[in-house]
C-alpha positions as CSV (number, residue, x, y, z in Angstrom):
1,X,-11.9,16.9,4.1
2,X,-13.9,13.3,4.0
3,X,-12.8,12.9,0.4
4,X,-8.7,13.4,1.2
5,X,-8.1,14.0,4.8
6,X,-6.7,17.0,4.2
7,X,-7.1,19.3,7.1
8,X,-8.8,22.8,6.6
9,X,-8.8,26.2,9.1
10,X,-12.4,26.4,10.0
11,X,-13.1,29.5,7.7
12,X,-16.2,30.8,5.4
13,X,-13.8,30.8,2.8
14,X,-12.9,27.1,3.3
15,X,-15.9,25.4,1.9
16,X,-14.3,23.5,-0.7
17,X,-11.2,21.2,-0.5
18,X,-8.2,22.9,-1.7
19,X,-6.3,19.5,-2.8
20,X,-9.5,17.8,-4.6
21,X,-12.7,20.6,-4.6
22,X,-14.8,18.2,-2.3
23,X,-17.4,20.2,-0.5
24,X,-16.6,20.7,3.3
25,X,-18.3,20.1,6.1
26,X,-17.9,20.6,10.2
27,X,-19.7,16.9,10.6
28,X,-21.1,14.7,7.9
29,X,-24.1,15.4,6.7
30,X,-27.3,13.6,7.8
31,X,-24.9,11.4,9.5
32,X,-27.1,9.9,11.9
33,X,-30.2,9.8,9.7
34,X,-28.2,7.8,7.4
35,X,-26.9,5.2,10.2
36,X,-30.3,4.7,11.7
37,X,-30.8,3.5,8.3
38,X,-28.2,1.5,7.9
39,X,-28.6,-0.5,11.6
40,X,-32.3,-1.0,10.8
41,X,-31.6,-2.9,7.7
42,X,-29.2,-4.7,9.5
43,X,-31.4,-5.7,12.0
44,X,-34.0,-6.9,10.0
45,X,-31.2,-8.9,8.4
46,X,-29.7,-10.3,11.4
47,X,-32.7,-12.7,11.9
48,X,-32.7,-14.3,8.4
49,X,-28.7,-14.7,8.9
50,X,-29.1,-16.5,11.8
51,X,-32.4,-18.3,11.2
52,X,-32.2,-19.7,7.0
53,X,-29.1,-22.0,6.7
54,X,-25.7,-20.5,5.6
55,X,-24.4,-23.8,3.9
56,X,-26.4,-27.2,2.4
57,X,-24.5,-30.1,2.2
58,X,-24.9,-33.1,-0.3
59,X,-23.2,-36.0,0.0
60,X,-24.3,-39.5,-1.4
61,X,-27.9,-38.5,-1.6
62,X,-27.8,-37.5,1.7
63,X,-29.0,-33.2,2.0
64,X,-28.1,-31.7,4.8
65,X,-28.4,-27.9,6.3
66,X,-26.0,-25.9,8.5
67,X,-27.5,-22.4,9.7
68,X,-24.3,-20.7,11.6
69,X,-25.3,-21.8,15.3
70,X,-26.0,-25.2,14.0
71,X,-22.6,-25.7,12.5
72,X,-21.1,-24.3,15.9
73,X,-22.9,-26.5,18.0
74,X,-21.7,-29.6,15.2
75,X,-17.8,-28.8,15.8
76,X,-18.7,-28.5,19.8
77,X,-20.0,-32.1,19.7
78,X,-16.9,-33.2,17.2
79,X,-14.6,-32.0,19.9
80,X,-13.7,-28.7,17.8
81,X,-14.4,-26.7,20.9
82,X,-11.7,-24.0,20.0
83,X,-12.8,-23.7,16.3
84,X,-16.1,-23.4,17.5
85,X,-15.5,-20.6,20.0
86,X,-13.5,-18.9,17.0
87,X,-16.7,-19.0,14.7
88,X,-19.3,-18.1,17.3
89,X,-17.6,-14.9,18.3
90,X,-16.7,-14.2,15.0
91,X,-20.2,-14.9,13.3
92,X,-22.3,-14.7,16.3
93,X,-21.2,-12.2,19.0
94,X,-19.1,-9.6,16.9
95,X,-22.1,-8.7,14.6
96,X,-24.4,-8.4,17.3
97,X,-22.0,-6.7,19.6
98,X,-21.1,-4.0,16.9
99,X,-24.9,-3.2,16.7
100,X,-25.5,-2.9,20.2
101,X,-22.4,-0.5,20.4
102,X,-23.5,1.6,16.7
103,X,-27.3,1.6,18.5
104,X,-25.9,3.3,21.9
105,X,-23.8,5.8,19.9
106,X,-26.6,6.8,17.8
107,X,-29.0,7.3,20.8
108,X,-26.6,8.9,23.2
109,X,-26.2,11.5,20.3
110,X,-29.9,12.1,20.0
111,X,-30.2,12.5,23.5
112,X,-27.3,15.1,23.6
113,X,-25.5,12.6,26.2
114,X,-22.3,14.3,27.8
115,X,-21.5,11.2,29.9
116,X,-18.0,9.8,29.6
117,X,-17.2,11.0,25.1
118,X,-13.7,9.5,25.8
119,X,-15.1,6.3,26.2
120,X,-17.9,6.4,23.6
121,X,-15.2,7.7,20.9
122,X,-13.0,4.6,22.3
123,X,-16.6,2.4,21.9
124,X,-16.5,3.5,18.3
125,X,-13.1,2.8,17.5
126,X,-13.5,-0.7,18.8
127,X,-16.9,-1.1,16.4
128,X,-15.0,-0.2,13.6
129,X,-11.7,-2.0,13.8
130,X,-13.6,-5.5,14.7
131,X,-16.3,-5.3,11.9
132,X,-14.5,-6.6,9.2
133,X,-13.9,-9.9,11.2
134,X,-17.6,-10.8,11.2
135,X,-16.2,-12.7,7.6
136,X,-14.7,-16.0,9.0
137,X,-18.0,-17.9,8.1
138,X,-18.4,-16.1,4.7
139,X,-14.9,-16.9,3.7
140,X,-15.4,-20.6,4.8
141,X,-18.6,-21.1,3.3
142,X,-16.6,-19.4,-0.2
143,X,-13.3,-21.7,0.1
144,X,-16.3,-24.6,1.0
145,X,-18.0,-24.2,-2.0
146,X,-14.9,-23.5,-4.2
147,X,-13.3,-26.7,-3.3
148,X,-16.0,-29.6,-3.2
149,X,-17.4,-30.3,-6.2
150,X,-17.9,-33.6,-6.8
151,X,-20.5,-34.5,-8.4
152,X,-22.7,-37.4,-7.6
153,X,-20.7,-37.7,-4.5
154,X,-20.2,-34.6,-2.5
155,X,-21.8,-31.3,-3.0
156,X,-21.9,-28.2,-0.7
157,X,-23.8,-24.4,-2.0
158,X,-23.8,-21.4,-0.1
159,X,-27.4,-20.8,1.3
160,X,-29.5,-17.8,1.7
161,X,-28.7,-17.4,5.0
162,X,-25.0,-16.7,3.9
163,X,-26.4,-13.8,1.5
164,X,-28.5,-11.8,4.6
165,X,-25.5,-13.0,7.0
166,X,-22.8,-10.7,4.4
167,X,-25.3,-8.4,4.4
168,X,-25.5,-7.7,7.6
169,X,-21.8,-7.2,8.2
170,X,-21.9,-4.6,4.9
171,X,-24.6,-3.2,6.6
172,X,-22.7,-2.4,9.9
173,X,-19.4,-1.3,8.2
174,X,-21.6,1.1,6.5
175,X,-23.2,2.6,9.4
176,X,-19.7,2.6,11.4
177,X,-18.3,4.7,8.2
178,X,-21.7,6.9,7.9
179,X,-21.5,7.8,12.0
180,X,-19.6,10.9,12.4
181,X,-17.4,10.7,16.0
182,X,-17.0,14.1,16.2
183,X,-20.9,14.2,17.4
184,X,-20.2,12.8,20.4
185,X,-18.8,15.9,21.6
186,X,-20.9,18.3,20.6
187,X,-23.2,18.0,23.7
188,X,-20.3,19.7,25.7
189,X,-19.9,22.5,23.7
190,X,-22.1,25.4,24.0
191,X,-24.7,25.6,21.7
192,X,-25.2,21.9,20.5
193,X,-24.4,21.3,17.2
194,X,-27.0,19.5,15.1
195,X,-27.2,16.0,12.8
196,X,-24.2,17.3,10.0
197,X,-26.8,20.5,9.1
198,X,-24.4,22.8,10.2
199,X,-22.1,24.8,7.2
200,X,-18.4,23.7,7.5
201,X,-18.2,28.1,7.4
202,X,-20.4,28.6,10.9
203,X,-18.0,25.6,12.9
204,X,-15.8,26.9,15.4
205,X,-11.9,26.1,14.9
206,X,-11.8,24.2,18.0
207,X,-15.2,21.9,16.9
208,X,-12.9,20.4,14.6
């Protein structure tokens, strides 16, 4: 059950839940329609969130704006190297990683790929465990704007670039939960089992 984890004999009888009444199902349904989706927003996104600035400074008069690889290459040239390194692969190679990794999944799937499902289920596990780290800059840029308020003197608001950069890491989460594992093996079973349209009543025991 997707609703309580409760595990269910493949049956025809079993087509609801018997802890909560949720609807069964042998794989999600529309599971990879609905993670294409989810990645192409994403993508779209990730241009903006690297692109507008995340964070404008004002201090004295002075405005100044930090877009994410901007503000890594300012601590590289403050000596900050390992701070830096900490907010690039957090902000930078994470995000993009995890959509490389969602993309493969999803096509490999399409494509009814039987090569090496250990270590695409093992890909997916990694994608959705470091997700949630793409933050750091999101919770800096928060704490930034929370604690420097003076005004007149020092001034710093989150920019766009923050707003399509959060995005984008919702937007991943999202396709990780949407993406059903359990596809990955189908392609070596006989008889491939299609995008989540199958009944949980017509799956075999040992599908799930």
């Amino acid at each position: 059950c997707h609703s309580c984890g409760l595990l269910h004999k493949a049956t025809q009888a079993n087509v609801h839940c018997h802890r909560c009444g949720a609807s069964l199902h042998a794989r999600k349904p529309d599971s990879l329609s609905r993670t294409w989706a989810y990645l192409l927003a994403a993508y779209i996104l990730y241009i903006p969130a690297n692109v507008l600035p995340i964070m404008t400074t004002t201090s004295l008069g002075s405005i100044q704006s930090n877009t994410i690889l901007s503000g890594v290459n300012y601590l590289l040239v403050t000596g900050s190297w390992l701070l830096a390194l900490i907010i690039f692969i957090a902000s930078v190679f994470v995000p993009a990683l995890k959509l490389i990794i969602l993309s493969y999944l999803a096509v490999s799937v399409q494509l009814h790929s039987s090569w090496h499902p250990r270590q695409r289920a093992w890909l997916y596990r990694l994608a959705e465990i470091m997700g949630r780290w793409s933050m750091v800059d999101i919770y800096v840029v928060t704490l930034m704007v929370a604690l420097v308020k003076i005004h007149g003197l020092a001034d710093i608001d989150a920019g766009s670039g923050a707003i399509a950069f959060g995005a984008v890491v919702v937007l991943t989460m999202l396709a990780a939960m949407s993406f059903d594992p359990r596809l990955i093996w189908d392609a070596l079973e006989q008889g491939h089992v299609g995008d989540g349209e199958r009944p949980f009543g017509a799956a075999r025991a040992g599908s799930l």
